[in-house]
C-alpha positions in Angstrom: -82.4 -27.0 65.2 -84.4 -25.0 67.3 -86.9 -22.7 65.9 -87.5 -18.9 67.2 -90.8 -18.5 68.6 -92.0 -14.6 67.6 -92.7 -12.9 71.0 -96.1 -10.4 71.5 -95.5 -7.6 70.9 -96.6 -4.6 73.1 -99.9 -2.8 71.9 -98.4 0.3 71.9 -95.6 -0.9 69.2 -98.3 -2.5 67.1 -100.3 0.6 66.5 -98.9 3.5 64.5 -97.7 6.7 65.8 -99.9 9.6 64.7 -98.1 12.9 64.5 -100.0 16.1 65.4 -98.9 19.4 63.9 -97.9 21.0 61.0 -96.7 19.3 57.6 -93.6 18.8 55.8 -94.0 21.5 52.8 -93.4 20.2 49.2 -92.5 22.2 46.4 -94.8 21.6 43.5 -93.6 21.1 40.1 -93.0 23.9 37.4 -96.2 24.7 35.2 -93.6 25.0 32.2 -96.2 27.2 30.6 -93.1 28.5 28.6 -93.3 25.3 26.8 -96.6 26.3 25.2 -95.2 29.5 23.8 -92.9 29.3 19.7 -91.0 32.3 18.8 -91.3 32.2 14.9 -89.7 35.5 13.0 -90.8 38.5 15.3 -93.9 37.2 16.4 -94.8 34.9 19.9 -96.9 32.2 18.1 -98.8 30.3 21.2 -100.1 26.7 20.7 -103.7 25.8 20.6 -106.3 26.8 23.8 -109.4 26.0 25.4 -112.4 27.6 22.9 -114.2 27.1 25.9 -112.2 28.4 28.6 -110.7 31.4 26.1 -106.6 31.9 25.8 -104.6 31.5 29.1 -105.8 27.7 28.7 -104.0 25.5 26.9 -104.8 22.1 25.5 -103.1 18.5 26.3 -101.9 16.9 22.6 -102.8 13.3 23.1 -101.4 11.4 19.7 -105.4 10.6 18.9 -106.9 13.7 20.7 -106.6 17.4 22.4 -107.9 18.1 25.9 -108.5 20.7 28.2 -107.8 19.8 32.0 -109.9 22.7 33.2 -113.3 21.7 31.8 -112.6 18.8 29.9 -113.3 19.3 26.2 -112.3 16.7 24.4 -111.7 16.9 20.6 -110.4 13.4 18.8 -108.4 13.6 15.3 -109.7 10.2 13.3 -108.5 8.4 11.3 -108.7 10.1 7.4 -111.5 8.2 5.6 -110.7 6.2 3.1 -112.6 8.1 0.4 -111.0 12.1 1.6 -108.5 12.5 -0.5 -110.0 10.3 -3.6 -112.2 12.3 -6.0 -115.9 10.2 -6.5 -116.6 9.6 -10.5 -120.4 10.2 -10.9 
């Protein structure tokens, strides 16, 4: 069997072709800021923002946390203590 030996390539094929000039544009994706918004009755109930940002920012629900992207606040929901809903005999 004879093997294939791998010819040299050019040095002009080996490096990669830089393009000048403008980009290809890419949408960005939807905000979906509608998804932060519950119509309940009448009213437009909106879900829980930034108190240090103000409204207009609203927080990520984590299962263990919430979070603002903007300036990152964090606040975690623990786990209850064993001893909150248990009255204490004195």
């Amino acid at each position: 069997m004879a093997e294939e030996k791998e010819k040299p390539k050019a040095e002009s094929e080996e490096k990669k072709k830089v393009r000048k000039g403008k980009k290809p544009h890419k949408n960005k994706p939807a905000s979906e800021k509608w998804k932060k918004y519950k119509i309940e009755g009448d009213k437009v109930v909106r879900e829980k923002t930034c108190p240090r940002c103000g409204p207009g920012v609203f927080l990520m629900q984590a299962k263990d946390r919430i979070y603002c992207g903007k300036c990152h606040w964090t606040e975690f929901m623990g786990k209850p203590s064993a001893t909150a809903g248990k009255e204490v005999k004195k």
